[in-house]
PDB file of N, CA, C and O in Angstrom, chain B, residues numbered from 101:
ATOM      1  N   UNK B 101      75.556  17.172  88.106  1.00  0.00           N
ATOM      2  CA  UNK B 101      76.020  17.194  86.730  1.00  0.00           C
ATOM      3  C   UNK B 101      75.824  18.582  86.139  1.00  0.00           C
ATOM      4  O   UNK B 101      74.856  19.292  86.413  1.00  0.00           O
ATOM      5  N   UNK B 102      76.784  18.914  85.328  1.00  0.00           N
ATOM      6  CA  UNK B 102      77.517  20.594  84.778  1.00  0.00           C
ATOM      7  C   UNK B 102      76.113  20.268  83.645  1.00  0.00           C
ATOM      8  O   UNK B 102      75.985  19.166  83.112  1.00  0.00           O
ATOM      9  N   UNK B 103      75.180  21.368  83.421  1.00  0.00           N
ATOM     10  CA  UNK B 103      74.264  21.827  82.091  1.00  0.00           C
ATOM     11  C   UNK B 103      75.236  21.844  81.116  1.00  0.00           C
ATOM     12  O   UNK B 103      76.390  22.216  81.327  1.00  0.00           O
ATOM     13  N   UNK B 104      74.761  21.405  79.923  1.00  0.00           N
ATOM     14  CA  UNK B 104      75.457  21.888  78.961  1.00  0.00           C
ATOM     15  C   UNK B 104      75.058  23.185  78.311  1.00  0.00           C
ATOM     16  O   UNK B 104      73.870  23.504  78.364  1.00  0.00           O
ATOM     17  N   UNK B 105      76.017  24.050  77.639  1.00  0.00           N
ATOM     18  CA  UNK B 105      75.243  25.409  76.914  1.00  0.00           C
ATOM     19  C   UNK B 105      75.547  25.275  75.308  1.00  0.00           C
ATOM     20  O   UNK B 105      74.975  25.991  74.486  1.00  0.00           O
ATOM     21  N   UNK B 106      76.577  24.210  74.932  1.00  0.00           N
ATOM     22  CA  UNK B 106      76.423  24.211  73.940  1.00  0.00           C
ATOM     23  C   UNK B 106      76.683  22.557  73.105  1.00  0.00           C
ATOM     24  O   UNK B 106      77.268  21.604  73.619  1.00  0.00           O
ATOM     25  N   UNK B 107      76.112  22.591  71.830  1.00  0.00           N
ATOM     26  CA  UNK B 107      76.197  20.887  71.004  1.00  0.00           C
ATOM     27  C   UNK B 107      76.820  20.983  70.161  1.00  0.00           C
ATOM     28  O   UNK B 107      76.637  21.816  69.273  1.00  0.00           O
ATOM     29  N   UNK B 108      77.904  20.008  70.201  1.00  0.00           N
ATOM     30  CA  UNK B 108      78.595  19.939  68.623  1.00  0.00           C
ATOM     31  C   UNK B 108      78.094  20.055  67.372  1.00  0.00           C
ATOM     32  O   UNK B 108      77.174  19.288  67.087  1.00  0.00           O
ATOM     33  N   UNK B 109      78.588  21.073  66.288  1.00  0.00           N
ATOM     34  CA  UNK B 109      77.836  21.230  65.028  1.00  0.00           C
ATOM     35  C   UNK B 109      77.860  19.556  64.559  1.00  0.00           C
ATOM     36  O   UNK B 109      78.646  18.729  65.021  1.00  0.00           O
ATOM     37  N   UNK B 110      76.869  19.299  63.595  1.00  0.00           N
ATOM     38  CA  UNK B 110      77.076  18.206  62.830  1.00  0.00           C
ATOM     39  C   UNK B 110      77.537  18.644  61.251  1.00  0.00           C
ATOM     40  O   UNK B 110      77.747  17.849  60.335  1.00  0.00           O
ATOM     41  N   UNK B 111      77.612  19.743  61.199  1.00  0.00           N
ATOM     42  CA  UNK B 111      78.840  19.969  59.979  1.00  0.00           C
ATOM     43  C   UNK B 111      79.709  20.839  60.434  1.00  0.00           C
ATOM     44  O   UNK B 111      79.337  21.732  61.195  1.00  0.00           O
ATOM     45  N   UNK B 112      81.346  20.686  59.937  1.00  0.00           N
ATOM     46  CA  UNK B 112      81.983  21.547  60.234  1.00  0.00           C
ATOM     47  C   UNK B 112      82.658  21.143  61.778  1.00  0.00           C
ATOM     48  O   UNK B 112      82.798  20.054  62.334  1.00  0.00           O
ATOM     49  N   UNK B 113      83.015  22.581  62.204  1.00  0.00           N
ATOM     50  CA  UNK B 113      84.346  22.014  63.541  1.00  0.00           C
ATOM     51  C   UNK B 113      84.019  23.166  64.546  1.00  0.00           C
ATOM     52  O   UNK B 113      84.447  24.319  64.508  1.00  0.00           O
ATOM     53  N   UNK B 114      83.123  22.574  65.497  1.00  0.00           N
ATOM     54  CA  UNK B 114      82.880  23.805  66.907  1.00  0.00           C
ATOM     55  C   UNK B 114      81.770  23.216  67.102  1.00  0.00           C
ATOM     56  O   UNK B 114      81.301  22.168  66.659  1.00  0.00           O
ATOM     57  N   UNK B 115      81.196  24.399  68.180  1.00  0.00           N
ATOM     58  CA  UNK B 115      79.924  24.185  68.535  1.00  0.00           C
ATOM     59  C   UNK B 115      78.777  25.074  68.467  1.00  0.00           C
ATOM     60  O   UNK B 115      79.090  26.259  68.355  1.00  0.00           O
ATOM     61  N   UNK B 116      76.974  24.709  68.521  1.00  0.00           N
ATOM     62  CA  UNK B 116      76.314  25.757  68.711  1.00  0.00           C
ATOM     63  C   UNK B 116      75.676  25.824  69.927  1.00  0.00           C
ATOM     64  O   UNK B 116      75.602  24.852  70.679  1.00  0.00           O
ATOM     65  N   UNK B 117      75.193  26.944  70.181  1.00  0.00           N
ATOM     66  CA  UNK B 117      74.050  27.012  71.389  1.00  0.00           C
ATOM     67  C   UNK B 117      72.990  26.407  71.535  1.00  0.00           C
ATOM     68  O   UNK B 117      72.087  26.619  70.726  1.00  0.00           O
ATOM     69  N   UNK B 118      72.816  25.546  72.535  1.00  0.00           N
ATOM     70  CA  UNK B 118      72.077  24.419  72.859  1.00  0.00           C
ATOM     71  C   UNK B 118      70.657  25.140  73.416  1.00  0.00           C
ATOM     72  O   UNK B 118      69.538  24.820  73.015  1.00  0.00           O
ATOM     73  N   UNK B 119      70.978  26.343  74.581  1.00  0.00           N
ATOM     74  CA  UNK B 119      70.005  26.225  75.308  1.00  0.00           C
ATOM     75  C   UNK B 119      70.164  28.079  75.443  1.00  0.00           C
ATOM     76  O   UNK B 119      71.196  28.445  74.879  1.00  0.00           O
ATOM     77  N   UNK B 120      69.409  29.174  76.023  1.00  0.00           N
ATOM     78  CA  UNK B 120      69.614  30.336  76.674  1.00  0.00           C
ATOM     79  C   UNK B 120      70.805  30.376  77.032  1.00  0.00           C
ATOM     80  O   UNK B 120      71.235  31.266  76.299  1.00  0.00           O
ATOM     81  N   UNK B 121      71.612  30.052  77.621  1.00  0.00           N
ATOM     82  CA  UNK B 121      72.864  30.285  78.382  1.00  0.00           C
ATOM     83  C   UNK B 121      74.313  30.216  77.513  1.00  0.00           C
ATOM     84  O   UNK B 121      75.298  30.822  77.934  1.00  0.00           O
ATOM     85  N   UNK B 122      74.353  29.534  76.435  1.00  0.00           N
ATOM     86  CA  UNK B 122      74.960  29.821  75.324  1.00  0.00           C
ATOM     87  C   UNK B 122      74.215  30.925  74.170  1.00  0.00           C
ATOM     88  O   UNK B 122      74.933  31.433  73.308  1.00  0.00           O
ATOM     89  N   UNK B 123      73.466  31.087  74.200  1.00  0.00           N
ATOM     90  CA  UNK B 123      73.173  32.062  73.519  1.00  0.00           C
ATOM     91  C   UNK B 123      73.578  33.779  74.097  1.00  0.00           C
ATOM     92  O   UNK B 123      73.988  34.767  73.488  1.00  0.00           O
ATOM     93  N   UNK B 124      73.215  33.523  75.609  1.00  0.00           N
ATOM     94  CA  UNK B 124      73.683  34.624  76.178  1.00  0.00           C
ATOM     95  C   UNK B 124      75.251  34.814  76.749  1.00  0.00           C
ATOM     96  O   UNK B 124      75.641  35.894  77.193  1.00  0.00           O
ATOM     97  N   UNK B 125      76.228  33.427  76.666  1.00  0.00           N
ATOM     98  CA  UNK B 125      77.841  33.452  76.154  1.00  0.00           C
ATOM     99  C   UNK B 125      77.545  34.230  75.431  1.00  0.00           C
ATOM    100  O   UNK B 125      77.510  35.422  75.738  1.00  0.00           O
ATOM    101  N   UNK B 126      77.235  33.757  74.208  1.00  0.00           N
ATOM    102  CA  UNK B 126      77.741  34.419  72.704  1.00  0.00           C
ATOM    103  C   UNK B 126      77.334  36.280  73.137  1.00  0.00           C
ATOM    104  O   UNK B 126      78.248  37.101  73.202  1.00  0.00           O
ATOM    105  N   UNK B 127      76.333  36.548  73.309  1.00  0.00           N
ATOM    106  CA  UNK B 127      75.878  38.032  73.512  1.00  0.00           C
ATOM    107  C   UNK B 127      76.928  38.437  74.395  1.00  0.00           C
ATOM    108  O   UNK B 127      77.520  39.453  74.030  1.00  0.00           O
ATOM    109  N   UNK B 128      77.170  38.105  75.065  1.00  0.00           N
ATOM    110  CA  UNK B 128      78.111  38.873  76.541  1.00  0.00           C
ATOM    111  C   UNK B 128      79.665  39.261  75.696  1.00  0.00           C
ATOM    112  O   UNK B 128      80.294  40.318  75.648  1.00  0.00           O
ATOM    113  N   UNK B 129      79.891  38.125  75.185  1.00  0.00           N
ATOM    114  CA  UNK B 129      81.295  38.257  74.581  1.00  0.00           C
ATOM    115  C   UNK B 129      81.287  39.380  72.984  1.00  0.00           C
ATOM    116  O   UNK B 129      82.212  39.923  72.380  1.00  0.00           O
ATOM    117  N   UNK B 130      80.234  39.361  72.821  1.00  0.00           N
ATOM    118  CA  UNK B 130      79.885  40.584  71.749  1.00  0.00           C
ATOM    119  C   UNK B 130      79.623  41.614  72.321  1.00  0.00           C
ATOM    120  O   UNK B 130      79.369  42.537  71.546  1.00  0.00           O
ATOM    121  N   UNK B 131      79.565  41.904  73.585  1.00  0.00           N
ATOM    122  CA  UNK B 131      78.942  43.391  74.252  1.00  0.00           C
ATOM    123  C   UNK B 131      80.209  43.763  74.715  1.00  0.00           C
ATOM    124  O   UNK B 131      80.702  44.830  74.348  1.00  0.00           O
ATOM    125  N   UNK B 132      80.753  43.059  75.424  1.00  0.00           N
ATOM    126  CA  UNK B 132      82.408  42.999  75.829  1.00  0.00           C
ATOM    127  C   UNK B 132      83.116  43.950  74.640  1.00  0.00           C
ATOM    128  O   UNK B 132      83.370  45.154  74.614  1.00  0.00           O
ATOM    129  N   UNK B 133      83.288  43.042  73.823  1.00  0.00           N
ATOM    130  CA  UNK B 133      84.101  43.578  72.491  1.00  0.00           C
ATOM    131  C   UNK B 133      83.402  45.119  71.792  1.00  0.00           C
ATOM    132  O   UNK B 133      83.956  46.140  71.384  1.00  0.00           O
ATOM    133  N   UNK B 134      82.192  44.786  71.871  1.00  0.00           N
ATOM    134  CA  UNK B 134      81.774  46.710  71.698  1.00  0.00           C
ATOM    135  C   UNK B 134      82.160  47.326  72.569  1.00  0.00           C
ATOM    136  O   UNK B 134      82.565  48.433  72.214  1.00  0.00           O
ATOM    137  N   UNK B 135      82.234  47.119  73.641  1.00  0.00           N
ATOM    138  CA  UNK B 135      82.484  48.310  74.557  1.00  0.00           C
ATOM    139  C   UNK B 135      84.061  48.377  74.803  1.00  0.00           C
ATOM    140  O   UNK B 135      84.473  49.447  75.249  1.00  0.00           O
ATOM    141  N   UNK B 136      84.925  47.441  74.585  1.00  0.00           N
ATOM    142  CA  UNK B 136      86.662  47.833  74.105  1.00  0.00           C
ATOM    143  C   UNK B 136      86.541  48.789  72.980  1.00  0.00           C
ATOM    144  O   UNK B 136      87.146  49.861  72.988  1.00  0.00           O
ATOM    145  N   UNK B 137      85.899  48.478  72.175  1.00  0.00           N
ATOM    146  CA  UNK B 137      85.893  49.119  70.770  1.00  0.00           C
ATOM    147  C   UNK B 137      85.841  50.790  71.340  1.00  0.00           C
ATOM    148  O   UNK B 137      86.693  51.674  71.429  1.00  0.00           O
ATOM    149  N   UNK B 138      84.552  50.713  71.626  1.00  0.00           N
ATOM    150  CA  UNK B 138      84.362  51.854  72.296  1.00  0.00           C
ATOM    151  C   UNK B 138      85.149  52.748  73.471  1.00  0.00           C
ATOM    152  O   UNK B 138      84.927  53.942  73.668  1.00  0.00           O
ATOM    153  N   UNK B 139      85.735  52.254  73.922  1.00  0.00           N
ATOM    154  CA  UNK B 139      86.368  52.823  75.245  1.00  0.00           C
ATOM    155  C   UNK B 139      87.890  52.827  74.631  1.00  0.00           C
ATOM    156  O   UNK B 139      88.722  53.700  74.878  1.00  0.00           O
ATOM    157  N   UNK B 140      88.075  51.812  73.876  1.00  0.00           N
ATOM    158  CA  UNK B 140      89.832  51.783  73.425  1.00  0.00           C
ATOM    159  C   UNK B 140      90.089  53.071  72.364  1.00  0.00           C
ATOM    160  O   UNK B 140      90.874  54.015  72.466  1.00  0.00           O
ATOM    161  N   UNK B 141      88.888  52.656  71.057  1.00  0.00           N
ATOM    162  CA  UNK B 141      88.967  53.238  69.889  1.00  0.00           C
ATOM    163  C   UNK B 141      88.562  54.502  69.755  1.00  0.00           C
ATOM    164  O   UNK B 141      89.101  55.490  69.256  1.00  0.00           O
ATOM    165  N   UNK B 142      87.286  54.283  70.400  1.00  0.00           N
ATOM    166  CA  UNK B 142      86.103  55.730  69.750  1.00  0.00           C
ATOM    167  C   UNK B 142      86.212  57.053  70.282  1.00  0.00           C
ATOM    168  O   UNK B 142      86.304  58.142  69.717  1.00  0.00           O
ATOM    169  N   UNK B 143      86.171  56.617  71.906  1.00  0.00           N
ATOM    170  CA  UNK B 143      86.730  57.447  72.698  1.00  0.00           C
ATOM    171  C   UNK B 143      87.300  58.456  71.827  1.00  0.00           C
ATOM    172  O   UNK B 143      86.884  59.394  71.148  1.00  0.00           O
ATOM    173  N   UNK B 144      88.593  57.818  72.149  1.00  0.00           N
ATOM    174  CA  UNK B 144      89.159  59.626  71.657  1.00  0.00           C
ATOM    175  C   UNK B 144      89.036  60.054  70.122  1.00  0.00           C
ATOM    176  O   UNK B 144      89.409  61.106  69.602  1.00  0.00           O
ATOM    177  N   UNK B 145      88.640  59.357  69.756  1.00  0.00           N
ATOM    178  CA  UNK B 145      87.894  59.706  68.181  1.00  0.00           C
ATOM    179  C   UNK B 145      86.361  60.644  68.728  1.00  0.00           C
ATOM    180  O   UNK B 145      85.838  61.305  67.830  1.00  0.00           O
ATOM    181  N   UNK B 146      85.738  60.692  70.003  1.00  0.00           N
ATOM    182  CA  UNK B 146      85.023  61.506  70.031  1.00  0.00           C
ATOM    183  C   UNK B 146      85.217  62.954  70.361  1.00  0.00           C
ATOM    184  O   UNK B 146      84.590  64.004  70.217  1.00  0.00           O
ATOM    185  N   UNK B 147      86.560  62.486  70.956  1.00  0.00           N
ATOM    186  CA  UNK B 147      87.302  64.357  71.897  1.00  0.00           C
ATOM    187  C   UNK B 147      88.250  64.572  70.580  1.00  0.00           C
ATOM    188  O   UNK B 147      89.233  65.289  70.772  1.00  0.00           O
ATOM    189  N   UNK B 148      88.110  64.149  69.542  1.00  0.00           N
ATOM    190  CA  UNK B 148      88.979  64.832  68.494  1.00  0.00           C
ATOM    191  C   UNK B 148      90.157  64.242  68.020  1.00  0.00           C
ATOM    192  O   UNK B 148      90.764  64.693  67.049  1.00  0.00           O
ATOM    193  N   UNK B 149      90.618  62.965  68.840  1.00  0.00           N
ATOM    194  CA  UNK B 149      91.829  62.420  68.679  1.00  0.00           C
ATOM    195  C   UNK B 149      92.295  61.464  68.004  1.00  0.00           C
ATOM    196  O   UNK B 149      91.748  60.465  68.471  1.00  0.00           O
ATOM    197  N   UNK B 150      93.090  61.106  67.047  1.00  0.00           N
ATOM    198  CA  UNK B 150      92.808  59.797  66.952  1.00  0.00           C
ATOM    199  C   UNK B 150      93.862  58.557  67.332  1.00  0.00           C
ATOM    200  O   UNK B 150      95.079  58.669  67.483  1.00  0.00           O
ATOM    201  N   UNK B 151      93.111  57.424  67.437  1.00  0.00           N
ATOM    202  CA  UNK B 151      93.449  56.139  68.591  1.00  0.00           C
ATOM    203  C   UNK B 151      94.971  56.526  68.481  1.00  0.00           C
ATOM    204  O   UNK B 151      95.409  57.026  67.445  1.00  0.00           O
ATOM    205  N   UNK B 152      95.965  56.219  69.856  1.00  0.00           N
ATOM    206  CA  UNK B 152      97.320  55.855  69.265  1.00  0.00           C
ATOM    207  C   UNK B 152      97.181  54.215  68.842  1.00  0.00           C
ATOM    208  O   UNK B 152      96.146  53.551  68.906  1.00  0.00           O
ATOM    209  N   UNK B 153      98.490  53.762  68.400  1.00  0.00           N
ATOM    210  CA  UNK B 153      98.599  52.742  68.361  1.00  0.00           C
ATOM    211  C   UNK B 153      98.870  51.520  69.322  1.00  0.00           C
ATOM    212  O   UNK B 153      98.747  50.329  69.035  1.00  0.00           O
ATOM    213  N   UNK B 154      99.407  52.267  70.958  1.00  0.00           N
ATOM    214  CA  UNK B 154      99.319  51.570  71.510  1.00  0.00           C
ATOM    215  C   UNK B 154      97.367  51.154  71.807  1.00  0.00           C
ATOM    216  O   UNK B 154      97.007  49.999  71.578  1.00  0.00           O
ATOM    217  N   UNK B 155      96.584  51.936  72.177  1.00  0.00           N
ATOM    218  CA  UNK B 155      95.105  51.725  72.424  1.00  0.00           C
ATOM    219  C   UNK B 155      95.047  50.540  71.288  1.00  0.00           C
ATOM    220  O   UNK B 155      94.736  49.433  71.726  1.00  0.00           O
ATOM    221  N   UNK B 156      95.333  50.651  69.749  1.00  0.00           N
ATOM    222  CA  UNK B 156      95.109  49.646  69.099  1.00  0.00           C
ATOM    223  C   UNK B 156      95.623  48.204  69.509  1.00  0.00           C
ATOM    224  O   UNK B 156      95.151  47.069  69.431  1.00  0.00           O
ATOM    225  N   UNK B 157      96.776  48.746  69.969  1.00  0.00           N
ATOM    226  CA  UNK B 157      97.162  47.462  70.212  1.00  0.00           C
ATOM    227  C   UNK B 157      96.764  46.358  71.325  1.00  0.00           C
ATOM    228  O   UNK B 157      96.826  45.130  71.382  1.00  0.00           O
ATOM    229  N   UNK B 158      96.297  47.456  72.235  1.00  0.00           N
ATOM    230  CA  UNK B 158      95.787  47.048  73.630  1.00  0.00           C
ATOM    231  C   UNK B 158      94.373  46.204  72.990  1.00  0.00           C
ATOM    232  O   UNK B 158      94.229  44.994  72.815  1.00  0.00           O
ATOM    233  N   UNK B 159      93.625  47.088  72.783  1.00  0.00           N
ATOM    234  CA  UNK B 159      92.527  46.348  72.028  1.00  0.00           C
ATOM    235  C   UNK B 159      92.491  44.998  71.354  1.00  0.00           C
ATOM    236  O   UNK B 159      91.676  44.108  71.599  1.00  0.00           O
ATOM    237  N   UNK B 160      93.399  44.956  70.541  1.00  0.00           N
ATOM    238  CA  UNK B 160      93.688  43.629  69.879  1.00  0.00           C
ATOM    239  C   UNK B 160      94.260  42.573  70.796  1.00  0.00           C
ATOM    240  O   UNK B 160      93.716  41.516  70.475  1.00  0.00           O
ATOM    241  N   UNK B 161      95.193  42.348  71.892  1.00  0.00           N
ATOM    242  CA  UNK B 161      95.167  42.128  72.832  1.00  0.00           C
ATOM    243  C   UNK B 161      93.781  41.403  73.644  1.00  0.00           C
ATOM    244  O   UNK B 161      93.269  40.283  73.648  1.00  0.00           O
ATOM    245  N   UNK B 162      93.559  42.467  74.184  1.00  0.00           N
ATOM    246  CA  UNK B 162      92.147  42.733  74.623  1.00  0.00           C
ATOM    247  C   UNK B 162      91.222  41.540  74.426  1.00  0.00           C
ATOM    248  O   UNK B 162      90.983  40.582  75.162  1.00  0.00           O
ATOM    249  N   UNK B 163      90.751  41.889  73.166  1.00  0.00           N
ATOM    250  CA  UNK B 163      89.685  41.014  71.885  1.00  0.00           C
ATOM    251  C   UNK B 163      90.318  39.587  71.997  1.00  0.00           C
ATOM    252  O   UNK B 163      89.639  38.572  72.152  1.00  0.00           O
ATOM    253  N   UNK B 164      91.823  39.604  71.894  1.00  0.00           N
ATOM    254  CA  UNK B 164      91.838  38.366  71.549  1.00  0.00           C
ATOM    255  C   UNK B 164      92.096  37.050  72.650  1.00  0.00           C
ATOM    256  O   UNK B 164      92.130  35.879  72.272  1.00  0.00           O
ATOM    257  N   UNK B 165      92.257  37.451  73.970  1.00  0.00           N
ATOM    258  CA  UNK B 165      92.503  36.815  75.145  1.00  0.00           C
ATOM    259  C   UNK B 165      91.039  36.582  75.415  1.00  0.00           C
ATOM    260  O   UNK B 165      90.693  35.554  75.997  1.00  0.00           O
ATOM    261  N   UNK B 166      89.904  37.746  74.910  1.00  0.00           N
ATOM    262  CA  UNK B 166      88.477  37.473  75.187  1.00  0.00           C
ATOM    263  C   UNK B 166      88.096  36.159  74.308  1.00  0.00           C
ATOM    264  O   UNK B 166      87.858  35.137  74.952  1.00  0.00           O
ATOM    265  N   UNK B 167      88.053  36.126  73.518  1.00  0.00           N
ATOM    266  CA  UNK B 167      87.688  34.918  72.795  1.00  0.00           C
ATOM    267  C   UNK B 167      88.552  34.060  72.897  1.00  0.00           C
ATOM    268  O   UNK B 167      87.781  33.164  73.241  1.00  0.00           O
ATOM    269  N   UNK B 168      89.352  33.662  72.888  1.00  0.00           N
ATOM    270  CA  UNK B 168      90.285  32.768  73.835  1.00  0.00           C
ATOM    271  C   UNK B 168      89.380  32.052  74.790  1.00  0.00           C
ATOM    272  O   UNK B 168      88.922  30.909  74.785  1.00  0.00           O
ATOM    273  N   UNK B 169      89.210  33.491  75.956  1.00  0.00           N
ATOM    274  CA  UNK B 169      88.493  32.630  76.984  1.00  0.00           C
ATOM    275  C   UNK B 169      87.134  31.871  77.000  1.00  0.00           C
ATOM    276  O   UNK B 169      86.676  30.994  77.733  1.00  0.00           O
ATOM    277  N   UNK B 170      86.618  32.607  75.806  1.00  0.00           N
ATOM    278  CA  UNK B 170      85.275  32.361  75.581  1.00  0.00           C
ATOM    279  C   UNK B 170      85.432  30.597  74.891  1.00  0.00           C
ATOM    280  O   UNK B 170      84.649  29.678  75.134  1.00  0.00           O
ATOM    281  N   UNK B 171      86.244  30.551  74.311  1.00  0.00           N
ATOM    282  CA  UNK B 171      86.456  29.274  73.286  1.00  0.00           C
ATOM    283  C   UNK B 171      86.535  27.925  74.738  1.00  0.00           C
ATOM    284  O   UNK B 171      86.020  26.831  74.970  1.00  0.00           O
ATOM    285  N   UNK B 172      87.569  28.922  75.446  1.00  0.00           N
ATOM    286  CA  UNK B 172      87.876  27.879  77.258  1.00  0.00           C
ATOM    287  C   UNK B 172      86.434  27.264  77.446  1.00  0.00           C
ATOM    288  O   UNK B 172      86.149  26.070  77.548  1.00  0.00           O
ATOM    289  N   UNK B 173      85.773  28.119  77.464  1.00  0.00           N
ATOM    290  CA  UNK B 173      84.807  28.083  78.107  1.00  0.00           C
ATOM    291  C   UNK B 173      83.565  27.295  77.467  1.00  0.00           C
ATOM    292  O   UNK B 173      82.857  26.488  78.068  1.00  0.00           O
ATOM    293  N   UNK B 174      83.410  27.797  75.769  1.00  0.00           N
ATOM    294  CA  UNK B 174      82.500  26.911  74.997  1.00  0.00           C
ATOM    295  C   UNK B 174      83.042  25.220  75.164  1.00  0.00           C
ATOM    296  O   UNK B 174      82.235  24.291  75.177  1.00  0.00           O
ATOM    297  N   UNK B 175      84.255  25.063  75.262  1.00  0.00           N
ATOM    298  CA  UNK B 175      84.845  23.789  74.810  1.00  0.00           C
ATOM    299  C   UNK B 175      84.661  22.974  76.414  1.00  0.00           C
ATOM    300  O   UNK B 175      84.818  21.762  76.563  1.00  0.00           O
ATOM    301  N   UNK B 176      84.369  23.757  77.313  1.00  0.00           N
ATOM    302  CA  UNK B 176      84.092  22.844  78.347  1.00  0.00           C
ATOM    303  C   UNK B 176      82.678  22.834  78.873  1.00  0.00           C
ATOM    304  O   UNK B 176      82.451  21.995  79.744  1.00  0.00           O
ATOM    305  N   UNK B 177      81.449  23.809  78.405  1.00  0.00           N
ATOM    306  CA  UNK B 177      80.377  23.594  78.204  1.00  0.00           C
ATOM    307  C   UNK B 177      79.292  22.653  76.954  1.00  0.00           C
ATOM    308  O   UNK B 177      78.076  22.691  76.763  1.00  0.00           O
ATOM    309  N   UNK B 178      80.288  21.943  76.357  1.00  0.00           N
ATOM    310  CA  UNK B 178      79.990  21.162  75.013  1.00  0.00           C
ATOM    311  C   UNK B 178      79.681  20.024  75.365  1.00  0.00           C
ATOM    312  O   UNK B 178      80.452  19.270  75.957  1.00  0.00           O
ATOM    313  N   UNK B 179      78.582  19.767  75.065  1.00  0.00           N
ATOM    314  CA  UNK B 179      78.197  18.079  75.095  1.00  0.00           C
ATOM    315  C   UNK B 179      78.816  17.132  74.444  1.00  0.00           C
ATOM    316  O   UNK B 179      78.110  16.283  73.900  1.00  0.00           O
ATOM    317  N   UNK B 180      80.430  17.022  74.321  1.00  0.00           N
ATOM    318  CA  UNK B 180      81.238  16.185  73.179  1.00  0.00           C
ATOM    319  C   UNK B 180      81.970  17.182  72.864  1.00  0.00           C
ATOM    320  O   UNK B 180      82.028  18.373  73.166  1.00  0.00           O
ATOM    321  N   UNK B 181      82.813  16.092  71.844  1.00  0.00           N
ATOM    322  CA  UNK B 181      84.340  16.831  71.084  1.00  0.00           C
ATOM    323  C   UNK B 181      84.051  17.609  70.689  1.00  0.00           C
ATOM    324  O   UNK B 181      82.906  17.868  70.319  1.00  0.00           O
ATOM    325  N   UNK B 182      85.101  18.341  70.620  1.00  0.00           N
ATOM    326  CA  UNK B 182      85.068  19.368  69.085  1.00  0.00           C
ATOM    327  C   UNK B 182      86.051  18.828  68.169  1.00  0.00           C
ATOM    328  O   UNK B 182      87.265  18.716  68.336  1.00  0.00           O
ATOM    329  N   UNK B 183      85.353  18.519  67.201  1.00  0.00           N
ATOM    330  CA  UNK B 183      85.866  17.735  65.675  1.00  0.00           C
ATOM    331  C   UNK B 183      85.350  18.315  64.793  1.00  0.00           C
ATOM    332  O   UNK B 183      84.424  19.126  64.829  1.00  0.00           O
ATOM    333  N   UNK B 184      86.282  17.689  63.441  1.00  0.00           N
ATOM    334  CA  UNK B 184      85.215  17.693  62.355  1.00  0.00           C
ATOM    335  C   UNK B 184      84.513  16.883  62.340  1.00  0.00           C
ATOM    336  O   UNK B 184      84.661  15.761  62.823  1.00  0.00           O
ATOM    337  N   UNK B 185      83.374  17.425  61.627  1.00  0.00           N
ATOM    338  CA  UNK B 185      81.916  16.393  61.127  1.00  0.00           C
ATOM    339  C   UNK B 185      81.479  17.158  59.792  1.00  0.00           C
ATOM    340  O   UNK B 185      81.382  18.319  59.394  1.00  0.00           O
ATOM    341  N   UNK B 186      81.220  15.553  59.214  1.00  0.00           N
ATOM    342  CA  UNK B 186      80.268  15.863  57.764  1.00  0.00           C
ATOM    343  C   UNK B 186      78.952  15.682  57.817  1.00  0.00           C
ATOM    344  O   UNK B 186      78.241  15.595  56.816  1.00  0.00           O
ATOM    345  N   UNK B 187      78.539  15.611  59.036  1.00  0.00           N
ATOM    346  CA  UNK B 187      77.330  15.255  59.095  1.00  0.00           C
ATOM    347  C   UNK B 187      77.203  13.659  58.737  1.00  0.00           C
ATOM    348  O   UNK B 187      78.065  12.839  58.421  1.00  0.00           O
ATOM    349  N   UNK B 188      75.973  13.561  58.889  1.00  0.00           N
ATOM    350  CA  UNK B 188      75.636  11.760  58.722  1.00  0.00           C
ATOM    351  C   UNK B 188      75.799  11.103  60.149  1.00  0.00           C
ATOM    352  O   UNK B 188      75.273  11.674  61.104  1.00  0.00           O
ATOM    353  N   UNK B 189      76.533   9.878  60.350  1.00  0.00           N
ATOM    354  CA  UNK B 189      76.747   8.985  61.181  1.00  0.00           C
ATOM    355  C   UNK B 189      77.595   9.708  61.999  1.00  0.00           C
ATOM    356  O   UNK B 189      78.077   9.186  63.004  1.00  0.00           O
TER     357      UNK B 189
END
């Protein structure tokens, strides 16, 4: 049987980190996205340049297929749906 890494909120619609291993999802997919930032954006904002718009665009791209996958991935590490909840019952 698959660990779970993360538990359905009881308010609201998603999930949180259950255990280390969702907590360190969440970190990985934030280190990820700094370092696009960095390598897409800053980069040449450090040699003097600034981003074209394709790099922006790539980036956004980028970012957003990442969390995408990350969502793949929370939603099949979840102990249960993802719904809303008001809490209570």
């Amino acid at each position: 049987m698959s660990e779970f890494w993360f538990k359905p909120k009881t308010h609201g619609y998603g999930a949180a980190p259950r255990n280390w291993k969702g907590w360190a999802a969440i970190l990985l997919v934030i280190l990820v996205s700094l370092a696009l930032v960095g390598w897409l954006l800053l980069l040449p904002l450090a040699s003097g340049n600034v981003p074209s718009l394709g790099r922006i665009l790539l980036f956004l791209v980028l970012d957003v297929a990442l969390i995408i996958a990350f969502i793949v991935i929370a939603r099949k590490k979840t102990d249960g749906d993802w719904r809303w909840r008001w809490g209570g019952k």
